[in-house]
N, C-alpha and C positions, 0 to 999 in steps of 0.2 A: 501358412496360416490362412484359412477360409474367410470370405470377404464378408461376413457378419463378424468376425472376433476381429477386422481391421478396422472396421467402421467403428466398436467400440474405441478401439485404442486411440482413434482418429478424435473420438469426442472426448476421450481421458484421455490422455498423452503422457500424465502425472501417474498414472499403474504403474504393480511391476510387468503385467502381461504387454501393456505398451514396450514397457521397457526390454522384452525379451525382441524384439523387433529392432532394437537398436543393439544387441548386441556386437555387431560384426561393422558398427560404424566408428570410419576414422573423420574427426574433427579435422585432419591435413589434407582430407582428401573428400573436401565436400564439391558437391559439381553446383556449376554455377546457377542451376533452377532454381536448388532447394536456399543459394543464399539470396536470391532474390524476391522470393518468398517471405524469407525472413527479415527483410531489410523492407516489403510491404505489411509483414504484419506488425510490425513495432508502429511506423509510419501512421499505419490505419488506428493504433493505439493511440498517438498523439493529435490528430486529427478527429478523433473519437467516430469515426466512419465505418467502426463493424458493426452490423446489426445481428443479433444472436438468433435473431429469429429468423433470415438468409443462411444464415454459417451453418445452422440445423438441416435446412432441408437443402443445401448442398453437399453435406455428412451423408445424408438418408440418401441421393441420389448419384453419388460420387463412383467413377472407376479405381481400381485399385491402385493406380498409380498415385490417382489424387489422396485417396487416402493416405500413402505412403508419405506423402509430401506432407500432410499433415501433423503425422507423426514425428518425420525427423526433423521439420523446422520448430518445433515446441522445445527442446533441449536447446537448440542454436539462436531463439528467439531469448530464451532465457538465458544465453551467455553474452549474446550479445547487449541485451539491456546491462546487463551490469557491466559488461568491459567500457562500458561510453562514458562509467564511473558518476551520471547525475542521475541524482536523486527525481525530478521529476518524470524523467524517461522510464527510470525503473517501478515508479507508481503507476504509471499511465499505463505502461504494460502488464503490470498485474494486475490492475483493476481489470483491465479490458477481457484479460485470459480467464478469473475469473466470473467476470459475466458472461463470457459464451458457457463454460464450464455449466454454470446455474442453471440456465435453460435450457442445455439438452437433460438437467439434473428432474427439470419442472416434467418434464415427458416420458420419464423412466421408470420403466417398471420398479417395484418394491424391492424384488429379488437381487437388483444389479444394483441401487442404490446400498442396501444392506453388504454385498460385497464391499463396494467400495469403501464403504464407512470404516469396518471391521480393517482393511488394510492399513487405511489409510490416521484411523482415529482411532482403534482399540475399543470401538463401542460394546457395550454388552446387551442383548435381548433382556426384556422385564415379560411380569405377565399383566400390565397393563394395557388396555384396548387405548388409549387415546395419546399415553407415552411409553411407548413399546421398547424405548430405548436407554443407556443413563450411561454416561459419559462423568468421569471423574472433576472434580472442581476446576484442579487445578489447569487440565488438560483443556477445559471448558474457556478457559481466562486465556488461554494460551491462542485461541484459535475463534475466540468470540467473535461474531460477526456484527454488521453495524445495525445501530438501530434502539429505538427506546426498548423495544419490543423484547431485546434480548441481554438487556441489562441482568447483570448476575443476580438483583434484587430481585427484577420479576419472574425468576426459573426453579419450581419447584426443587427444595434440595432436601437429598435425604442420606445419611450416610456416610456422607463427601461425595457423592454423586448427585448429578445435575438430570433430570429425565426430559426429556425431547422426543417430537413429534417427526415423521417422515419430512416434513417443510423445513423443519428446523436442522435435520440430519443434511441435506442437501447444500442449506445457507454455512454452516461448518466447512463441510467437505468442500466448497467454491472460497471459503475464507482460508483455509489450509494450504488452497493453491496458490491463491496472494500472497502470505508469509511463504509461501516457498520462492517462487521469485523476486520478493523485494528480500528477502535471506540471502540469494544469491553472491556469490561473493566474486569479485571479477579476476581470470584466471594471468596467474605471474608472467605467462610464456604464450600467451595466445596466436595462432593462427594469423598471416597478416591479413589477409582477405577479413576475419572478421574483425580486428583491429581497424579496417577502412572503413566497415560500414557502420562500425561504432561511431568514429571520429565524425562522418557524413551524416549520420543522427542527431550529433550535437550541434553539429553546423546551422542544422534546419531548426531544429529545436531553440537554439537561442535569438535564430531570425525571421520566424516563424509562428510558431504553436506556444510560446507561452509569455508571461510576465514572470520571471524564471528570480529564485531567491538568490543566484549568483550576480545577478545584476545591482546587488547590496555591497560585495566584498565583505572584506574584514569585517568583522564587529565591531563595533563602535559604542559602548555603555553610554558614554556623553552625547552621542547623537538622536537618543531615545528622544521621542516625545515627551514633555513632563509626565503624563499619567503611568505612562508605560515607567520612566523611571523612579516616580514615589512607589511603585506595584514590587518593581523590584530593588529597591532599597528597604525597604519593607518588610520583606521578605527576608533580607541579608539579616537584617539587622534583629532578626529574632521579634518582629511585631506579630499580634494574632491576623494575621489576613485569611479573607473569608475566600469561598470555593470563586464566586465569578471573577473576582479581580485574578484570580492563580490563571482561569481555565484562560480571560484576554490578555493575559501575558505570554502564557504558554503559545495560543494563538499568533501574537505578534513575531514569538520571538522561532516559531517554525517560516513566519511567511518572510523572515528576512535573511534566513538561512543560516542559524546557527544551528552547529551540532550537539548532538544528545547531550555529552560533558559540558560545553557552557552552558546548557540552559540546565541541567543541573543544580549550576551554581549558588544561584539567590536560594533555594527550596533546601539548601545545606543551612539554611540559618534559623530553620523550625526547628523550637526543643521537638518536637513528633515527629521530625525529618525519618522517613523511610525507605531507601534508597530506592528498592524495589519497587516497591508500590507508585515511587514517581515517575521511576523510569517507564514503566508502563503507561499512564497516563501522558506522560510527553510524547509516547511513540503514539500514542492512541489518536492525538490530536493530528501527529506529524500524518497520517495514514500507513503508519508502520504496523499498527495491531487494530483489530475489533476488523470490522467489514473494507476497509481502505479508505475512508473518506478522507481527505486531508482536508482542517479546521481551515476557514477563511478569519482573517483578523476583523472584527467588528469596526463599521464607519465612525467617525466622532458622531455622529448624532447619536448613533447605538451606546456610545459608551456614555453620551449625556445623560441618557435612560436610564444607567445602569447606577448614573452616580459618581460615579470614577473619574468624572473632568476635572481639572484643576488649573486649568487656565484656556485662555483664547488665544490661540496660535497661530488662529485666521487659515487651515486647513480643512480638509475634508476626509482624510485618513491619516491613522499614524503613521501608514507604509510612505506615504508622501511627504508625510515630517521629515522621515528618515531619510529620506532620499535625500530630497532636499537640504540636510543640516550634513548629510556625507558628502555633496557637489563642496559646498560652501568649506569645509572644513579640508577639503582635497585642494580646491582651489587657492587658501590659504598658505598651507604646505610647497605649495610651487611656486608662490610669488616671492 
């Protein structure tokens, strides 16, 4: 392969023409540059230290080796977030990949961005001058990107088809690459070496780079803050509750790390319950769908504003209620 069609694959790693570059690789027999690579590029994802606009014209300036390196740590980057099995590792790493992704996207000729689209999303040509492109609805919902801007309300729809702009085809195709990696699913039988540097991710990870939703444990319904638990009793109990109390519950109940199936729970007790339609918006909040953002839970004064207080708990977040009523209720339990 000639060192322009590498330097592609180098900035898309996610092609199949990438992917023909990796045909002849064994995951048992990686050498040890390409996994220290990979074990700095997850790192730089939790530390938030890539800067896309470096990474571009190190691409544009790179020998072919570097290239190569490139290449094969983007599959090994991607198994390795998910074999570490947390959720925060595996967000930070896709967000990060796709925003290098975006702006070598922002620099790209029409022709190669149209490729990629067409592999990767199924897009179809219009003969429109300003939205030249239209993407299916449902495939649109699937791969939404973040942003008010790109809400399914504000995107011309004709058909069951959604039309989009070359800016819009590019925020896609970098959101495609996020749900590929946080999709990821961590392998049964893995390599030890990257089982080490998984485990050595989490290490840093929980002492390190974040305020991490495993530092919650179990769930706890009784140890909610009251607002958070009238929001979801609420809920249970088949009350009409409006969109913001759903969207700061939702919120709370991603930042203390429950899984998709119990936060599920309470929204099973709407006569409108629609399984589908929540489960997307939970993951939406989580940074599982739409551009990756994951929702932060609103401070008690936010939630003052909104309405939704229901007593004085003498805190400053609900995250810290909770914490604090699962110290107390742990502590309990042992005495």
């Amino acid at each position: 392969m000639d060192k322009k069609s590498l330097r592609f694959c180098a900035k898309y790693p996610f092609t199949e023409k990438a992917k023909q570059v990796l045909k002849d690789f064994n995951l048992e027999e990686v050498e040890q540059e390409f996994l220290e690579e990979t074990e700095r590029r997850v790192t730089a994802a939790l530390t938030n230290s890539d800067d896309p606009k470096k990474h571009y014209r190190m691409i544009e300036n790179a020998w072919e080796d570097t290239l190569i390196k490139e290449i094969v740590t983007y599959p090994l980057t991607k198994i390795t977030a998910a074999q570490a099995q947390d959720h925060y590792i595996k967000q930070k790493t896709a967000a990060n990949e796709a925003k290098k992704i975006r702006h070598h996207l922002e620099q790209e000729e029409t022709e190669q961005i149209e490729e990629i689209a067409q592999e990767t999303l199924d897009i179809e040509k219009t003969d429109q001058s300003q939205k030249p492109y239209k993407l299916p609805m449902h495939k649109y919902l699937q791969k939404q990107p973040q942003g008010k801007e790109n809400k399914l309300i504000n995107q011309p729809l004709e058909n069951g088809y959604i039309y989009l702009d070359k800016n819009q085809l590019g925020e896609i195709i970098s959101s495609h690459v996020y749900n590929e990696i946080k999709n990821q699913e961590p392998l049964q039988n893995p390599p030890e070496n990257i089982k080490d540097i998984a485990e050595e991710l989490k290490k840093k990870r929980t002492t390190r780079y974040s305020t991490s939703p495993q530092q919650y444990g179990e769930t706890e319904i009784d140890a909610f803050p009251p607002c958070m638990k009238k929001i979801y009793d609420d809920l249970s109990s088949g009350k009409d509750v409006g969109h913001q109390p759903r969207f700061v519950l939702a919120t709370f109940m991603v930042n203390i790390g429950m899984d998709i199936e119990e936060m599920l729970k309470p929204f099973q007790g709407q006569p409108e319950y629609d399984e589908e339609k929540t489960r997307y918006h939970l993951q939406h909040a989580a940074g599982d769908k739409g551009g990756g953002t994951k929702y932060k839970c609103p401070s008690c004064s936010k939630i003052k504003t909104y309405g939704l207080c229901i007593s004085d708990c003498n805190v400053k977040h609900p995250l810290g209620y909770y914490k604090k009523q699962k110290k107390s209720t742990k502590k309990g339990k042992n005495e």
